[in-house]
C-alpha positions in Angstrom: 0.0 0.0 0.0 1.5 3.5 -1.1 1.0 6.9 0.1 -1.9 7.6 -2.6 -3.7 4.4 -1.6 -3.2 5.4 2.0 -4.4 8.9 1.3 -7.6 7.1 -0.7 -8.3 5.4 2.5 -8.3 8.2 4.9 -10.4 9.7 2.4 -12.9 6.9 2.4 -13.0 6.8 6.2 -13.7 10.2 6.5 -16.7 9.8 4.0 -17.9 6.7 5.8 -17.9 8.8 9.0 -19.3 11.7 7.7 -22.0 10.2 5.7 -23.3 8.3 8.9 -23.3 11.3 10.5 -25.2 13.7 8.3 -27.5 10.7 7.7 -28.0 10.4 11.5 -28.6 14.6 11.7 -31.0 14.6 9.2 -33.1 12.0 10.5 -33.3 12.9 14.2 -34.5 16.7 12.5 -37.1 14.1 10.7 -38.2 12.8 13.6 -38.5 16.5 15.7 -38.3 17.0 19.0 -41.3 14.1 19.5 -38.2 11.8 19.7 -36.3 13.7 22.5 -39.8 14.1 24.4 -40.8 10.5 24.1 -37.8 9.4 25.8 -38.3 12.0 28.2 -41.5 11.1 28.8 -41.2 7.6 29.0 -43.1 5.7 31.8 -43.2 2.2 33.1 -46.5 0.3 32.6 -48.6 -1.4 35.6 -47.2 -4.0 34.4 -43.7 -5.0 34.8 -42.9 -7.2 31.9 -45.1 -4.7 28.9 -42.8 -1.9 30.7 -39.7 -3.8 30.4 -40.7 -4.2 26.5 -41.9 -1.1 25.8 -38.3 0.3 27.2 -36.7 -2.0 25.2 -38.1 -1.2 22.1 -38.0 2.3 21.8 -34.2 2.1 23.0 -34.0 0.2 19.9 -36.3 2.5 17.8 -34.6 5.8 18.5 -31.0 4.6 18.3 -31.8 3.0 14.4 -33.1 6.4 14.0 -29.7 8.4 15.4 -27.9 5.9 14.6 -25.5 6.0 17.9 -26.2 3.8 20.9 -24.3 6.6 22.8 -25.9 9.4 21.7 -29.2 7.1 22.7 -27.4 6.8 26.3 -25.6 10.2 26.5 -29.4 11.3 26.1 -30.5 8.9 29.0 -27.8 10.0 31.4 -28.9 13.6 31.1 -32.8 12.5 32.0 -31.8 11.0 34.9 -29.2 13.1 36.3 -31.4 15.8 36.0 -34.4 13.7 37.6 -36.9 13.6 34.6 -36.4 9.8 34.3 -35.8 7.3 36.8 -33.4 4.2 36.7 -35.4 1.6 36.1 -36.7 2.9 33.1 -33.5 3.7 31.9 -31.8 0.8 31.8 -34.2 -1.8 29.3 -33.7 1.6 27.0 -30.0 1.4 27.3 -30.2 -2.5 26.8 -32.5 -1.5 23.1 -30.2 1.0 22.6 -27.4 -1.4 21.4 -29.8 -3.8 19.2 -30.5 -0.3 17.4 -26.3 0.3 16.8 -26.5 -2.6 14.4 -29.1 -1.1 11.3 -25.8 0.5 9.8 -24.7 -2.7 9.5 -27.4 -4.0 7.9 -27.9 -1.5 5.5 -23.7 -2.5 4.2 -24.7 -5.5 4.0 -26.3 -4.6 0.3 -23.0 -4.4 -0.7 -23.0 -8.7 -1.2 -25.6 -8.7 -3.7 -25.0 -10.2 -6.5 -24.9 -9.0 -10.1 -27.0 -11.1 -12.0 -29.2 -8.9 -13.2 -29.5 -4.8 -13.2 -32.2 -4.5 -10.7 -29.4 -5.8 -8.0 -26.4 -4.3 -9.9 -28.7 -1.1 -9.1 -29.1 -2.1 -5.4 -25.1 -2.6 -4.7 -23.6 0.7 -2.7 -21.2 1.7 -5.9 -24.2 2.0 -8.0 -26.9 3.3 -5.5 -24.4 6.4 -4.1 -24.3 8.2 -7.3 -28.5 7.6 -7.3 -29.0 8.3 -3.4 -26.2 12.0 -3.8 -27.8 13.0 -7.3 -31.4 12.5 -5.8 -30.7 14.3 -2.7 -29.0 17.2 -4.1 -31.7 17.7 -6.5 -33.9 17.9 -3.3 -32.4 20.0 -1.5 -31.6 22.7 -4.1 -35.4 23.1 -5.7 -37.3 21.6 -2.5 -39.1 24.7 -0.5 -40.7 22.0 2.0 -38.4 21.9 5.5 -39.6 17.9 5.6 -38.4 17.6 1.7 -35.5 19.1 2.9 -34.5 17.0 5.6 -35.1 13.7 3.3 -32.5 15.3 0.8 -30.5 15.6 3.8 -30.9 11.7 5.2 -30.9 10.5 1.2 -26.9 12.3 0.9 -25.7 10.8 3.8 -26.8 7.9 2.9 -24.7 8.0 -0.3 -22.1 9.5 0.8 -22.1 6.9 3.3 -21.9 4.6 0.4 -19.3 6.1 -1.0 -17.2 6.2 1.8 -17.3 1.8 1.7 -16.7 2.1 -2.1 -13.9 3.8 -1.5 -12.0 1.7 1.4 -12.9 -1.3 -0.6 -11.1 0.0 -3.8 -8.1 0.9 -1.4 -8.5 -2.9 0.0 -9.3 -4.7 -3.6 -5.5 -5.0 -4.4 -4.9 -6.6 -1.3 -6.7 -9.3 -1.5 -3.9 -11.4 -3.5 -1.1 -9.8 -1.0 0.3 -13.2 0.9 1.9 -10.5 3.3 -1.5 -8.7 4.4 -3.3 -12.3 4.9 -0.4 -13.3 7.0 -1.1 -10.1 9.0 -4.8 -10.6 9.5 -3.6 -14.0 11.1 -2.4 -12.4 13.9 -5.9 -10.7 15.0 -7.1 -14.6 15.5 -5.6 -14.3 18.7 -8.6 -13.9 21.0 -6.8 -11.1 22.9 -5.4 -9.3 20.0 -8.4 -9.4 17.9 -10.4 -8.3 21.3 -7.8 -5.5 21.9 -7.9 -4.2 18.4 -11.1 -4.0 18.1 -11.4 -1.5 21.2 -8.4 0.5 20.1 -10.1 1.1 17.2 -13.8 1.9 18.0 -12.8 3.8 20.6 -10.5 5.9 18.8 -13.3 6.8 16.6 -16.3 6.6 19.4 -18.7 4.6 17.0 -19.1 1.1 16.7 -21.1 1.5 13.5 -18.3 3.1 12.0 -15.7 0.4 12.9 -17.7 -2.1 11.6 -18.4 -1.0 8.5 -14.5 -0.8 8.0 -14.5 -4.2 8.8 -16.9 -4.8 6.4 -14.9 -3.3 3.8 -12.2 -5.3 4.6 -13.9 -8.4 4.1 -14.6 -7.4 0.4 -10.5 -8.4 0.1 -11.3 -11.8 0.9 -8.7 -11.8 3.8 -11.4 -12.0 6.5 -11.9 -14.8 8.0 -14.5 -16.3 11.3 -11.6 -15.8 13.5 -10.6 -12.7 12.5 -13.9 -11.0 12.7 -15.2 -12.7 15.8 -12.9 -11.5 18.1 -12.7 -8.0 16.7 -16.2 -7.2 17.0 -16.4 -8.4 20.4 -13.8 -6.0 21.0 -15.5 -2.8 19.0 -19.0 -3.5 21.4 -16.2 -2.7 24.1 -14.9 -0.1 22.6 -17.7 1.5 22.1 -18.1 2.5 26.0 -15.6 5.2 25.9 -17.4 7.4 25.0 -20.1 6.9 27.8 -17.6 6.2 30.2 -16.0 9.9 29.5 -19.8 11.5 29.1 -20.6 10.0 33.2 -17.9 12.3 34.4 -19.5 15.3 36.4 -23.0 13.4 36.8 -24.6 12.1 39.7 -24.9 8.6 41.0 -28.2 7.8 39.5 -26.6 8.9 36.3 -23.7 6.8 36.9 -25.2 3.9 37.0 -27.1 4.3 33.7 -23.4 4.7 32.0 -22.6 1.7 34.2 -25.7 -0.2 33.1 -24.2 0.5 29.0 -20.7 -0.9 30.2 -21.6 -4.1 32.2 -24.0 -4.7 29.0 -21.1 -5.0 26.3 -18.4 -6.5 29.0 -21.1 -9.0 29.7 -21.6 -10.1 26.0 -18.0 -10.0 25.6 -17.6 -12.8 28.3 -20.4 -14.5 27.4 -19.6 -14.9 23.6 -16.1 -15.5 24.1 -16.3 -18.5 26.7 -19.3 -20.1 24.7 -17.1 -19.6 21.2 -13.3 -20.1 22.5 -14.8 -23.1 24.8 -16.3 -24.5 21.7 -13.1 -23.6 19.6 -10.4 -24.9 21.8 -12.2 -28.4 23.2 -13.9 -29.9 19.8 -13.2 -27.1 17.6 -15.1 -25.2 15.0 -14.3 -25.7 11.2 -16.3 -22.4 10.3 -13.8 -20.4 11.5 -11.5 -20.8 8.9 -14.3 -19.5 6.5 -13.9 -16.4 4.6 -16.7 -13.8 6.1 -18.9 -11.3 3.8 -20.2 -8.3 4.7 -23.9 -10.3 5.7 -21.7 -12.1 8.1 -20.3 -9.4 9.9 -24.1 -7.8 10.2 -25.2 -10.9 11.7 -22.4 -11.8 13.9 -22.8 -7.8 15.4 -26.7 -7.9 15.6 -26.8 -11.6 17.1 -23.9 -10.0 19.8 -26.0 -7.4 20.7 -29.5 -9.1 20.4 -28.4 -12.1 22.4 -27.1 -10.0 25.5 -30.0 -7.5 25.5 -32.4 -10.4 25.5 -30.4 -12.0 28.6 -30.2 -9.1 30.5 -33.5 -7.6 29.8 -34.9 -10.5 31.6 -32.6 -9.6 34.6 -32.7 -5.7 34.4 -33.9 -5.3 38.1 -30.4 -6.9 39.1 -28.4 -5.3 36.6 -30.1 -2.0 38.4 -28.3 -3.7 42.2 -25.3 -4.4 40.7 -24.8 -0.7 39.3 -26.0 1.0 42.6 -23.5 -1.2 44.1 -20.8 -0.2 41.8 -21.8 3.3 42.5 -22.5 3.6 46.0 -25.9 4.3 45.3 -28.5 2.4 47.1 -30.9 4.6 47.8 -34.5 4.5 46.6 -35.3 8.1 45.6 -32.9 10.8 43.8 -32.2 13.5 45.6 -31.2 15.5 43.0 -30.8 19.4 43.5 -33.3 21.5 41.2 -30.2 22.4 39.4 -29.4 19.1 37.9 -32.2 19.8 35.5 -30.0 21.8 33.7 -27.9 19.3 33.3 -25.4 19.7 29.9 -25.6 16.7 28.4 -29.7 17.6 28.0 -28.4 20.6 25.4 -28.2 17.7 23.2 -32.0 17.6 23.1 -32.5 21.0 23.0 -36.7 20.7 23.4 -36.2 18.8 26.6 -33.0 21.3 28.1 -35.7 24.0 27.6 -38.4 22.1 29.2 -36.2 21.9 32.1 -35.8 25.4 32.0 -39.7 25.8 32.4 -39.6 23.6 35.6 -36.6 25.3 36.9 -38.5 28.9 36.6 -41.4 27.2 38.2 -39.8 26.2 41.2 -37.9 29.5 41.0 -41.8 31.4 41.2 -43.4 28.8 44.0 -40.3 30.1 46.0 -40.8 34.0 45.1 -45.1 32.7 46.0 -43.3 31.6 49.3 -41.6 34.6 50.3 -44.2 37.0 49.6 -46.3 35.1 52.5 -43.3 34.6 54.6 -42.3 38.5 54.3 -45.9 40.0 54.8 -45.9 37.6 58.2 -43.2 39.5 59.1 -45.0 42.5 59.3 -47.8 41.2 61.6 -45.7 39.5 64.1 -41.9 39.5 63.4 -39.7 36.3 63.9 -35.7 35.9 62.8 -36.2 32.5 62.3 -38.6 33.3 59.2 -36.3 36.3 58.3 -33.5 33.6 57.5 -35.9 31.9 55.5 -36.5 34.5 53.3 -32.9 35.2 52.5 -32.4 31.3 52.4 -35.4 31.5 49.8 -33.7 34.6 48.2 -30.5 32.6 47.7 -31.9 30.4 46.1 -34.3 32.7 43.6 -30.9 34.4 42.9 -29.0 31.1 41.8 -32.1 30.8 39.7 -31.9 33.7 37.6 -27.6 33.7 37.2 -28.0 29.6 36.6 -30.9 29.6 34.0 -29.7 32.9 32.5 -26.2 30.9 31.9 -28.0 28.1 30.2 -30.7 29.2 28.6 -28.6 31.1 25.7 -26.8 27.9 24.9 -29.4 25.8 23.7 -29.3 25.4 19.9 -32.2 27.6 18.5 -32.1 26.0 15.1 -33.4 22.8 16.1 -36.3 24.4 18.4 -39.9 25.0 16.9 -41.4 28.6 16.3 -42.8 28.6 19.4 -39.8 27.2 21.1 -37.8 29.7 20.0 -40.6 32.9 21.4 -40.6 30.5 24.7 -36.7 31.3 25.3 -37.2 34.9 24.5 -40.4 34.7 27.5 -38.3 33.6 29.7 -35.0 35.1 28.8 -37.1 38.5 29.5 -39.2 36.9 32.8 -36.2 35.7 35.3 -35.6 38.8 35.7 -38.4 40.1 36.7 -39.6 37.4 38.8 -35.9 37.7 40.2 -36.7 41.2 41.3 -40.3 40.3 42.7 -37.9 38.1 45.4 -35.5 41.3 45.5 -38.9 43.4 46.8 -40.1 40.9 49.0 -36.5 40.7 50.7 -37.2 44.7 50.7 -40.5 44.2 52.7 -38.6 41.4 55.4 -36.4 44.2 56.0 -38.5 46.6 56.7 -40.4 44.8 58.8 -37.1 44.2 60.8 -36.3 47.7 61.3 -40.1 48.0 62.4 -39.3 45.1 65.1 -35.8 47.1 66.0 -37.3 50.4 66.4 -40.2 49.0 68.6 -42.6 50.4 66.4 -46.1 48.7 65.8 -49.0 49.2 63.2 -52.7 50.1 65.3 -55.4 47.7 63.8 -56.9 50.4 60.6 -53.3 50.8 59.7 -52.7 47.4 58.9 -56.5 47.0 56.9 -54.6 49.5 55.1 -51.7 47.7 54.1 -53.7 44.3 53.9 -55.5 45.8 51.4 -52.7 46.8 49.1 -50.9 43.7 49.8 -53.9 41.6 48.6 -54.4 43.8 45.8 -50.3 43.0 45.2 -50.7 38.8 45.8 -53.9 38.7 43.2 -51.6 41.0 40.7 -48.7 38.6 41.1 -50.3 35.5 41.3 -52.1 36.5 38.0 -49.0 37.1 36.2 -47.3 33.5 37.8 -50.5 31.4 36.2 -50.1 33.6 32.8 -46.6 32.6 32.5 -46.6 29.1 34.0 -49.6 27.7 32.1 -49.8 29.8 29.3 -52.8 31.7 30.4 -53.8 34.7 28.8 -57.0 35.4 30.7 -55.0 35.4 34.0 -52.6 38.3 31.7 -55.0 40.4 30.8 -56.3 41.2 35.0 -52.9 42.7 35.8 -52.3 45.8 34.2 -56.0 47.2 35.9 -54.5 45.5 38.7 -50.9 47.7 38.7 -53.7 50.7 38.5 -55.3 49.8 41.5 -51.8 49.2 43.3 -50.8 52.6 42.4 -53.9 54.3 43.3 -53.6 52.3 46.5 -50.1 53.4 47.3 -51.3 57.2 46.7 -54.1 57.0 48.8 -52.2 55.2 51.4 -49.4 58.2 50.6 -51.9 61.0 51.0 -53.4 59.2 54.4 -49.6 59.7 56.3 -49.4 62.8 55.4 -53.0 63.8 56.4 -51.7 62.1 59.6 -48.9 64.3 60.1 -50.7 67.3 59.7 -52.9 66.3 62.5 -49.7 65.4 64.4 -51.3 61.9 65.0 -48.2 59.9 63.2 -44.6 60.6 63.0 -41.4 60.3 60.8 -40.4 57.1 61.8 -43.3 55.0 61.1 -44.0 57.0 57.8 -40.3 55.8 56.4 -41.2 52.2 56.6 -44.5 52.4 55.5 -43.5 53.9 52.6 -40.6 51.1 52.2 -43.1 48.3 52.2 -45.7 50.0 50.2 -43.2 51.2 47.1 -41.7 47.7 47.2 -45.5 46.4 46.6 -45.8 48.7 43.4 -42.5 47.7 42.1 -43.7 43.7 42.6 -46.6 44.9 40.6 -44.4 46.6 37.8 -42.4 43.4 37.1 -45.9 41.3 37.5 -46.9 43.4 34.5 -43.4 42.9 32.6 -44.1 39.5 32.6 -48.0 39.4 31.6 -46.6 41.7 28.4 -44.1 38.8 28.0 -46.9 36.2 27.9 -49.2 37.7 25.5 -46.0 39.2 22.8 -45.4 35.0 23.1 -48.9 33.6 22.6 -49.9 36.4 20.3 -47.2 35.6 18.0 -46.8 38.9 17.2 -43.0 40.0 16.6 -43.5 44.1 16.7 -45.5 43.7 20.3 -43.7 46.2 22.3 -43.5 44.7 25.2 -41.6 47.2 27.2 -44.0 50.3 26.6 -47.4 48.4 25.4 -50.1 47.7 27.2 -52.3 44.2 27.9 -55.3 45.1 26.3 -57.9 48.3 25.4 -57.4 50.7 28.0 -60.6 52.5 26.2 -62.6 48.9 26.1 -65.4 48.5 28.6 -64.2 45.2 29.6 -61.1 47.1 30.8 -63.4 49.1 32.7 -65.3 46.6 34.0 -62.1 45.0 35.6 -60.8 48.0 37.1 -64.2 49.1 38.5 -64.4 45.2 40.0 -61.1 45.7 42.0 -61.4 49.3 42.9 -64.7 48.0 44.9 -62.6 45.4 45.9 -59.4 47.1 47.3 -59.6 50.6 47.4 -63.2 51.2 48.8 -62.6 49.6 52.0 -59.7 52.1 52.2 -61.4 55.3 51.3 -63.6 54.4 53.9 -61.3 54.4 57.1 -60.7 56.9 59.6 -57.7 59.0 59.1 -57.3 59.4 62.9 -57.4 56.2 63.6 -54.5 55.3 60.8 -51.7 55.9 63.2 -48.6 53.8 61.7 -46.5 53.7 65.5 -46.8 53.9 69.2 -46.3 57.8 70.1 
């Protein structure tokens, strides 16, 4: 072999490689993000066995489709570090998984037909690449159609796949009459070298689909025998590990134990299959193994590998699960996973699920800001340090919140996301912050009510219908704006803006009251200051509430030139806006109007 053939080779590799993976691209965009969410949403039936299958088989169905068992797995460790999927239904997915590794086998396999007539000649890879690159360029070039588009896309891979094993067996053809390149393949018979060199290999290039296909081309010299190929396939389902093995680092136990789970699998098959076929071999013997092998052969050998050991273990998945919490140090029952494992980086490779973590994370992030705004108003009424640290606690945590999902959110790939996805980012790109300062206001009002507790000063009974008022007024505006986001709801979106009127007018009422006061010299400084404190950081939580209503409706609206920084929710004109603000006005600011000033007296004199 010279330099040009060993040029034509790397050439022919890198095809092979690239076709598999533009093939693989194209037809996870096919399949859309359903394929991300049905493995995210993937739950065991009532009944053990049908779960076990239905596991099982879409492992198998999604990997044919991506053509990777580890991107399948890499996929699976991400769900279940970040707590979205649990073990056990992990593991009869990662078991599938490696019966799906094998279609790109099968597909090479068309390489053996014969040529007895042009309906196969047209079926072998070095006439159907030409068809399969021609077709698919001529797709992709006239086709409008995204769908069209990303057929053109699965059809050149697929021939450029071709060509890639046309290739490396043009490189191979002359040496298939080289004594001195037999002779060398006579060395991989060796159990442990064949074995070794088959790991070496796939793990160099991280796909066993890829390292067999080589293989296959190989065997078009004729040079290939049982013995050869045996052992070296055994050794590329081992090799094919590393790349899980290097993906587990960082992740948590549970996740651990799903990489774990993918590596006992192939070092499992590889005992299995080499102490039933070297016992064989080495006792009576096996006469087969001194047969040439095809590329049908090899298919077989690496689906019956892979079929074989799933099957076994599948039917022993619960003490797989042991073994790996063993190995892990993991025996617990339930994850307890911090809220911050959702966004966990090996999910930005399903870039519709990392967002839906996203969504949950800001969830939690608002039941927590819901939390504090009844922990901080308790303060007022009767303050207690205990609950103060539980707000700042809180706090620390809304704060991690906005910095983490800020940091994330921008690196999820916005090409592969939906329409609607992408306005979804942009909602909450725009709303952590705001619901981040609703937390920064209600850590505002704790203090406050600290100082209040310092200074010795206490509300009388009217005074606090006063702020009662406001802050229910506040709570209904907020909680509002925390349904419109979370589920979508533009109804809820549409109350808050008459609601931010009613706040306001509240706070000047409340305003004009003090000062009323201390004319009458019935109130003094002191009191006024905090009052003031609490009630401005209530019109501020109303503010952002708003921000994020406008956020909501620019999303579900669909409408790019909403101006959602100076717009408003709705008609301010309409007499359904009306209506509303007429309904909370009776609501919140008539029981105000109707107190006694004198009696409004915000501290002890």
């Amino acid at each position: 072999m010279d330099i040009i053939s060993i040029i034509q080779l790397f050439g022919g590799v890198g095809l092979f490689l690239f076709g598999m993976n533009l093939m693989g691209s194209y037809l996870k965009k096919l399949a859309g993000s359903g394929l991300e969410r049905t493995l995210e949403k993937l739950t065991t039936s009532k009944k053990k066995g049908i779960g076990l299958i239905k596991g099982w088989s879409l492992g198998t169905g999604v990997t044919a489709i991506i053509q990777s068992s580890a991107g399948t797995t890499m996929m699976l460790l991400g769900f279940v570090n970040a707590g979205i999927m649990q073990l056990n239904q992990a593991v009869p997915v990662v078991l599938g998984s490696n019966v799906g590794s094998t279609v790109t086998a099968q597909i090479l396999r068309l390489g053996d037909l014969g040529s007895g007539n042009i309906l196969l000649q047209l079926l072998k890879p070095s006439a159907f690449a030409p068809i399969l690159v021609g077709l698919g360029a001529f797709i992709h070039i006239f086709a409008k159609d995204k769908k069209l588009k990303n057929i053109s896309g699965i059809l050149i891979g697929l021939g450029i796949l071709f060509y890639g094993m046309t290739t490396m067996e043009k490189v191979f053809e002359p040496l298939s009459s080289s004594d001195k390149f037999k002779s060398f393949f006579t060395s991989f018979e060796n159990p442990l070298v064949g074995i070794l060199t088959g790991l070496v290999i796939t793990a160099i290039i991280q796909s066993s689909s890829a390292s067999v296909g080589i293989l296959q081309a190989l065997s078009a010299t004729g040079s290939i025998t049982y013995a050869t190929a045996i052992p070296i396939i055994i050794g590329q389902n081992l090799g094919k590990c590393m790349t899980i093995i290097l993906g587990s680092i960082g992740a948590n136990k549970k996740a651990k134990r799903v990489a774990y789970s993918y590596l006992i699998f192939n070092i499992i098959g590889a005992l299995v299959f080499s102490v039933v076929i070297y016992g064989v071999y080495y006792s009576v013997g096996i006469p087969a193994f001194s047969h040439t092998v095809n590329r049908g052969n090899i298919a077989n050998f690496h689906l019956a590998f892979n079929l074989v050991t799933s099957i076994l273990l599948l039917l022993f998945s619960d003490k797989l699960s042991e073994f790996t919490g063993i190995i892990a140090h993991d025996t617990e029952s339930e994850d307890k996973n911090s809220e911050f494992n959702r966004l966990d980086e090996r999910l930005l490779l399903t870039p519709s699920v990392a967002l839906e973590q996203c969504k949950q994370l800001i969830i939690k992030m608002a039941e927590k800001v819901t939390e504090n705004y009844e922990l901080a108003n308790g303060l007022i009424h009767h303050y207690d340090g205990s609950i103060f640290e539980k707000v700042e606690e809180n706090e620390t945590f809304i704060d991690k919140c906005e910095t983490s999902l800020s940091a994330y959110i921008i690196r999820i790939d916005r090409k592969k996301l939906s329409s609607d996805e992408k306005r979804v980012v942009s909602e909450i790109l725009n709303s952590i912050g705001d619901i981040e300062r609703i937390g920064d206001h209600m850590v505002d009002i704790a203090y406050a009510s600290r100082d209040k507790n310092e200074e010795n000063l206490n509300f009388s009974d009217l005074g606090m219908k006063e702020l009662e008022s406001i802050s229910k007024a506040v709570v209904d505006t907020m909680e509002n704006a925390i349904t419109s986001f979370t589920q979508d709801d533009t109804a809820k979106a549409y109350r808050i803006e008459p609601l931010c009127r009613i706040v306001g007018n509240l706070k000047e009422l409340i305003k004009a009251h003090h000062i009323e006061r201390l004319q009458m010299g019935i109130c003094g400084i002191q009191g006024g200051v905090i009052l003031f404190d609490i009630i401005s950081a209530y019109e501020r939580i109303a503010a952002h509430s708003q921000n994020i209503a406008l956020h909501v409706i620019k999303r579900t609206s669909g409408d790019s030139d909403f101006d959602e920084m100076h717009g408003h929710l709705g008609d301010v004109n309409s007499e359904e806006y009306k209506a509303m603000y007429d309904y909370y006005a009776k609501k919140y600011i008539e029981p105000v109007e109707g107190l006694d000033i004198g009696e409004l007296n915000y501290e002890n004199l």
